[in-house]
N, C-alpha and C positions, 0 to 999 in steps of 0.2 A: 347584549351579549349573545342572546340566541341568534340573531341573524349573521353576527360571525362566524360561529360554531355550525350554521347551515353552509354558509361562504365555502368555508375550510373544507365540511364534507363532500360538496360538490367537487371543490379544486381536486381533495384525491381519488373522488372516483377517476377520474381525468387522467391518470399519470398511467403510464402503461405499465404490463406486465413486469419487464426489465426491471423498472425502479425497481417496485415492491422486493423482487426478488434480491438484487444488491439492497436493499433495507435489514432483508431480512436476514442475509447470509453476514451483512456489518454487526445486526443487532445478537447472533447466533457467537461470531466469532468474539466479540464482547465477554459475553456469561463464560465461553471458554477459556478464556484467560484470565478472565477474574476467579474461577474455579480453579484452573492449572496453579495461577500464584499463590494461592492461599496454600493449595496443598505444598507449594514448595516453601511456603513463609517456616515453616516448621523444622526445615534444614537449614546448614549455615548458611548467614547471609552472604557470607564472601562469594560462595560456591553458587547464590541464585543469581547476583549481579555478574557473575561470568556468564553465566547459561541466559540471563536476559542480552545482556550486550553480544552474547555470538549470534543471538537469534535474530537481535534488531538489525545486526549489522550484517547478515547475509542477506535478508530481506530488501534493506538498500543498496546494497551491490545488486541485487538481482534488477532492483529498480531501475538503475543507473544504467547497467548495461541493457535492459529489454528497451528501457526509456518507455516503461508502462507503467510510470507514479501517478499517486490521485494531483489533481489537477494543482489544490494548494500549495502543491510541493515543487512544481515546475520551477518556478523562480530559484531554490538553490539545487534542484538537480542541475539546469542549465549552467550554473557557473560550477559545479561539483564535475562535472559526465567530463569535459574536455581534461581533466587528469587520468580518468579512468579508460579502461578498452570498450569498447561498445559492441553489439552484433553486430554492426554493420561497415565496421571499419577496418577489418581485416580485405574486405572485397573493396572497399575504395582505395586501399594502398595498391594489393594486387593488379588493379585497374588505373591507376593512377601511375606506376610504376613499373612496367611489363620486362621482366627478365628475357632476352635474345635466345 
C-alpha cells in the first residue's frame, strides 16, 4: 500500500500548476454551493427549484453558445448547439450570405 501512495505522490507532484488551480477553484466552488443551498433549504422549496433551474439553465446556454463545456458534456452539447445561436454563427451567415 505504501509504494502506491509513494506512486500517487510522485504522479501529483508532476501535474502543473493549471490543474491544481482548476482543482481547487472546482473544490472551492463545491463548498459554495453546498453553503448557498443549505442557506436557501430554509425557504420555500418551490421558490429554490426556480432559482436552481434559472441558474443551471443560464449556465448551459452560456455553455452552448461559448461551446466552452467541460469535456463530458461535449457529446449532448454537440447534438443540443445545432438548435441554439452560437457566437460564431451570426459571422458565418453574414459571410456566407453577403447583402449587395
Amino acid at each position: 500500500m505504501l509504494p502506491l501512495a509513494a506512486s500517487a505522490l510522485e504522479t501529483m507532484k508532476t501535474l502543473p500548476t493549471d490543474t491544481w488551480l482548476k482543482i481547487g477553484i472546482a473544490v472551492a466552488s463545491l463548498v459554495v454551493a453546498v453553503i448557498v443551498l443549505r442557506k436557501l433549504a430554509g425557504m420555500n422549496k418551490v421558490i429554490m427549484g426556480v432559482v436552481v433551474f434559472v441558474v443551471m439553465t443560464v449556465v448551459f446556454f452560456s455553455w452552448v453558445y461559448n461551446r466552452n463545456e467541460p469535456k463530458f458534456l461535449t457529446p449532448l452539447v454537440e447534438k443540443l448547439a445545432p438548435f441554439f445561436p452560437s457566437a460564431g454563427s451570426y459571422n458565418a451567415k453574414k459571410n456566407a450570405n453577403p447583402n449587395p
